[in-house]
Residue, then its C-alpha position, 0 to 999 in steps of 0.5 A: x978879051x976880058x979878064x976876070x981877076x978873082x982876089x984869093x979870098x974871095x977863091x978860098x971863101x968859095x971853095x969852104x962854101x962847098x967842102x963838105x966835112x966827112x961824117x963823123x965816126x960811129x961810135x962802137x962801145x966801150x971796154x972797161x979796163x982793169x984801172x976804171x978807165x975806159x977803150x973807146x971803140x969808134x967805126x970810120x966812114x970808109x970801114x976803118x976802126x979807132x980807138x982812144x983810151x981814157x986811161x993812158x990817152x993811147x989813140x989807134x988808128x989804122x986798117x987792122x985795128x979789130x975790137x980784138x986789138x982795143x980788148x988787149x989794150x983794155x985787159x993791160x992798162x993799168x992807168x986810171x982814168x985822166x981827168x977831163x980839161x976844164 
């Protein structure tokens, strides 16, 4: 009987080869906020909505996340938009 040795690199660099990245979230709209900021509303691949504010930098995820939630968000920040990172 012969044994094949397989080095963990060598598993790990196959394994990558086939994982295959989940798509990327669609992305929605945006709501303004009261500040100039904006709630950026996303749609993930298995139904589920995000939200990121650009204003106060609050991300939101889950299962019951409406647009509704992102509009409550957007009437009530008060944070003007953060500048981006160089």
């Amino acid at each position: 009987m012969t044994a094949t040795v397989t080095s963990i690199a060598a598993f790990a660099a196959a394994a990558a080869a086939d994982t295959v990245s989940p798509p990327a979230p669609m992305f929605l709209g945006s709501i303004p906020t009261g500040a100039g900021a904006d709630v950026h509303v996303y749609q993930d691949s298995d139904g589920s909505l995000s939200s990121d504010c650009t204003g106060c930098g609050e991300y939101a995820w889950t299962l019951l996340v409406t647009p509704e939630f992102a509009q409550e968000h957007a009437a009530i920040c008060l944070r003007t938009p953060r500048a981006r990172a160089a």
